[in-house]
N, C-alpha and C positions, 0 to 999 in steps of 0.2 A: 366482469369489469366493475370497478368501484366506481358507487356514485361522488358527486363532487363533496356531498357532506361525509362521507365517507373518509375520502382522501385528507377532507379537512382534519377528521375527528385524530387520524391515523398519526398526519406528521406533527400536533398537535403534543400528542402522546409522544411520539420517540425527540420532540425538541425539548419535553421538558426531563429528561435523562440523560440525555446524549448530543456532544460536541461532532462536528467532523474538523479534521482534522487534515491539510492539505500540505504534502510534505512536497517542499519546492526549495528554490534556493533562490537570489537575486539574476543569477544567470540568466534565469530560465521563464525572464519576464516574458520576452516574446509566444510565449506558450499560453498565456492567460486567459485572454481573449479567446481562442479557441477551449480551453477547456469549462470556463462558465461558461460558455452559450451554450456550449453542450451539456451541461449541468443542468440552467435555466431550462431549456426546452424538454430534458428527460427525470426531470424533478419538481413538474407546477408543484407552488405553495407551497415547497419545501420552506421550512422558517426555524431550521436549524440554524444557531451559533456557529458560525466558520470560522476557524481560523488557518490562514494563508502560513504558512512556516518557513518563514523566511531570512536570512540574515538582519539584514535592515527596511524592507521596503514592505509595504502596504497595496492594498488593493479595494477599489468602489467597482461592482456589477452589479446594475439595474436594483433590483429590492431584494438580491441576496443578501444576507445579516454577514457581512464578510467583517472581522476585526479592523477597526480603525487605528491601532496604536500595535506597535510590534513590542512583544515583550523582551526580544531577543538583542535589541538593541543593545543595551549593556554591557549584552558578552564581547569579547575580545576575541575577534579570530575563531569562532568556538568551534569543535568537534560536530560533523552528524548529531549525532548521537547525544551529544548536550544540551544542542538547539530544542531535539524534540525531548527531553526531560524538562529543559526549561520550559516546553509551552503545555506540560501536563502539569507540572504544579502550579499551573496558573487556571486549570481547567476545578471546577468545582464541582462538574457534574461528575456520574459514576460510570460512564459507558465514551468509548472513543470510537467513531467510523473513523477510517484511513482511505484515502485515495491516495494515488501520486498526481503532480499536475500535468502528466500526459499521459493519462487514462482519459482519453476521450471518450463520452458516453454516447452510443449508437440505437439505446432501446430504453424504454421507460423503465425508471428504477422501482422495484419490486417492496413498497414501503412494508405493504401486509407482512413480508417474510423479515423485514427488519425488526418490526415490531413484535413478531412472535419470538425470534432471536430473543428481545430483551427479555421478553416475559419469561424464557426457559433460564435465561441470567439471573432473574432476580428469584428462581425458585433453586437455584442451585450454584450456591456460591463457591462452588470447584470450576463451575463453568468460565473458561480463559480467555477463551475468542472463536468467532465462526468466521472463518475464512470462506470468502463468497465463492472461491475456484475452486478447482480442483489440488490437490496436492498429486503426484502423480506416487505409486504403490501404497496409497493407502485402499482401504476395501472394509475396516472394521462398523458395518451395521452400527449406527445408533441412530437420531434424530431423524423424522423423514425429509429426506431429502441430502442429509449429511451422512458423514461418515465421521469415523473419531482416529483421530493421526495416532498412531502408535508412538511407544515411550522413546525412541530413537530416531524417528526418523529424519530423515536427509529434509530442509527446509523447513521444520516443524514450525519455526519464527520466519516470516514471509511477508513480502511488498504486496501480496496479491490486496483486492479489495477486501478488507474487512470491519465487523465489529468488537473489538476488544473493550475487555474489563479492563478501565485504568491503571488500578494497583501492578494490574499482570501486565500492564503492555512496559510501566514505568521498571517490572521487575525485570523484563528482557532487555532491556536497552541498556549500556551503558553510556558512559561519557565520552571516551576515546570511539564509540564505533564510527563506521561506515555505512557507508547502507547496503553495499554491499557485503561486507566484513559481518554486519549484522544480521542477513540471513545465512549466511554460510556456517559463520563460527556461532552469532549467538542463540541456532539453535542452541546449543547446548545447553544453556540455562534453562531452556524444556525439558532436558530428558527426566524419564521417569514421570510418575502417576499424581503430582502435585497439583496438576491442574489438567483440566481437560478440553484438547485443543480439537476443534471438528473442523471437516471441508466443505465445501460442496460435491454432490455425487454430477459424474462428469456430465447428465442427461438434465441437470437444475441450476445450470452456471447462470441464472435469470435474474440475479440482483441488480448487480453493475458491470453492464453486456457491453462490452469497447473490444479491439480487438487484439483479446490475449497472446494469441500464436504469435503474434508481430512485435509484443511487448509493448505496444504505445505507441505516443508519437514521436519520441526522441532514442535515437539509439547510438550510444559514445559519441552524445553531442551534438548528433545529427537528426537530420528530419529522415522519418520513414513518410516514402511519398506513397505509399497506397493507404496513407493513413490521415495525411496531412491536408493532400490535394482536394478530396472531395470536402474535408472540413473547412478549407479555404473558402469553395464555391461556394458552400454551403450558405456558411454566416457571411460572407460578404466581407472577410477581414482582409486590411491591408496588410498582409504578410509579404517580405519577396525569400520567399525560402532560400535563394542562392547566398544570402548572408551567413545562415548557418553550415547551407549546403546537404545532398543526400546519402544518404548510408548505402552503402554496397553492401550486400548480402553475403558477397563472396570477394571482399578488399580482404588484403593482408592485415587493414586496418584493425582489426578484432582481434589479433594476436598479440598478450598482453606480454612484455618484454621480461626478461631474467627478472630485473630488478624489481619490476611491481611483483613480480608473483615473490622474490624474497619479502620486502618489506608486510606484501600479502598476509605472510607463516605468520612474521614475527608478531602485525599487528592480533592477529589471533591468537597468538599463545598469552599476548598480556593483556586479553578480554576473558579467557575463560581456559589460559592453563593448558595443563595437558590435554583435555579433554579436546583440544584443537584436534589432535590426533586423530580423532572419529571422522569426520568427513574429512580430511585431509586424506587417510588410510584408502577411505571407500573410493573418493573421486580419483586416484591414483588406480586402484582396483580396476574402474569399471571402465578407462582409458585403455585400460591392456586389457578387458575383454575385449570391447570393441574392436583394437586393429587386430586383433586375436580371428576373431568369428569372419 
């Protein structure tokens, strides 16, 4: 266990490199309050730079260093995907953590491995981002504790928690994406050997521990309640979940209709072309294995 001057010397170090970066929308204020207290209590003396990513609106928790002024305000209507360009060229540091704001955090965050992150960053400027999960068929040995994503793979660009190199995170994104749109299609902008993307191996998912298999706290809108309800007790928030309502597991609700999945294609093919083709090909594929087997 690290002692307190420890923890001090640790976040010290990774605040003066590294922004986090809290990808949220104005919708999805109701979530806040639960995701800094969980923050607060599994990150003492965290004294990173935060910025909330948001359309218009702002946020004050306790002595989090949260942005007071929204840079986004300006834009009109903007894309995903422009929001968070917009609030990278506004970033001057060279290292970006990413959360979503319902990634509720359920175990202390793992500064030492963040910190050693940077350091393998700042000795190897190919290095693109460490994604703190797992990617699922990756298995390529490199870093301990990591593994290194192959030149193709399905998800290579991903919402999990991670820390990216700015240049590289500004070079996957575009303006038009989604955020969904953007890990599906903009892997692609991955592929091949230009940068080198690692995971976590699936026995060291110990960074930022919330509860993955569930996705978070919010799922198409809604509250996932084996997620939400104890976070409720927990911090003592005035939540009344029935405003947003809970997610069914097994609602027809998840089945995405003809039309979003056309518009789906289209918005991929004018984010990265042809090249949409690749995970469109595969996920089509592994559908008819499944009712196949």
């Amino acid at each position: 266990m690290l002692s307190q001057e420890q923890c001090l010397s640790i976040n010290k170090t990774i605040s003066e490199s590294c922004v986090l970066v809290v990808q949220s929308c104005d919708a999805y204020e109701d979530v806040w309050d639960m995701f800094f207290s969980a923050l607060s209590e599994n990150w003492p003396g965290c004294t990173l730079d935060i910025i909330l990513n948001t359309e218009t609106k702002v946020k004050t928790f306790g002595s989090l260093k949260l942005n007071t002024e929204n840079v986004n305000r300006t834009l009109s209507q903007p894309h995903w995907g422009q929001r968070l360009l917009n609030v990278l060229n506004h970033v001057e540091k060279d290292y970006i953590i990413t959360l979503f704001d319902d990634f509720i955090l359920e175990d202390k965050v793992n500064i030492l491995k963040i910190k050693q992150c940077i350091e393998l960053m700042e000795e190897n400027r190919r290095l693109g981002v460490f994604y703190f999960n797992n990617i699922p068929n990756t298995h390529i040995a490199s870093y301990d504790g990591f593994f290194r994503i192959g030149k193709t793979t399905d998800y290579k660009v991903n919402s999990s928690p991670a820390l990216w190199r700015k240049t590289v995170l500004q070079e996957m994104t575009g303006e038009i994406d989604n955020a969904w749109a953007w890990e599906f299609f903009g892997s692609a902008r991955a592929y091949g050997d230009k940068y080198e993307f690692h995971c976590a191996i699936p026995s060291q998912e110990d960074v930022f521990v919330y509860q993955y298999d569930l996705g978070g706290a919010i799922r198409r809108g809604k509250w996932v309640e084996k997620v939400v309800s104890p976070a409720v007790k927990k911090y003592d928030l005035s939540l009344d979940p029935e405003l947003r309502g809970y997610a069914n597991a097994f609602s027809r609700e998840d089945k995405y209709s003809f039309k979003w999945k056309v518009n789906f294609v289209l918005l991929g093919l004018r984010m990265v072309g042809v090249k949409a083709f690749v995970p469109l090909i595969r996920a089509v594929y592994t559908k008819i294995r499944v009712r196949l087997c």
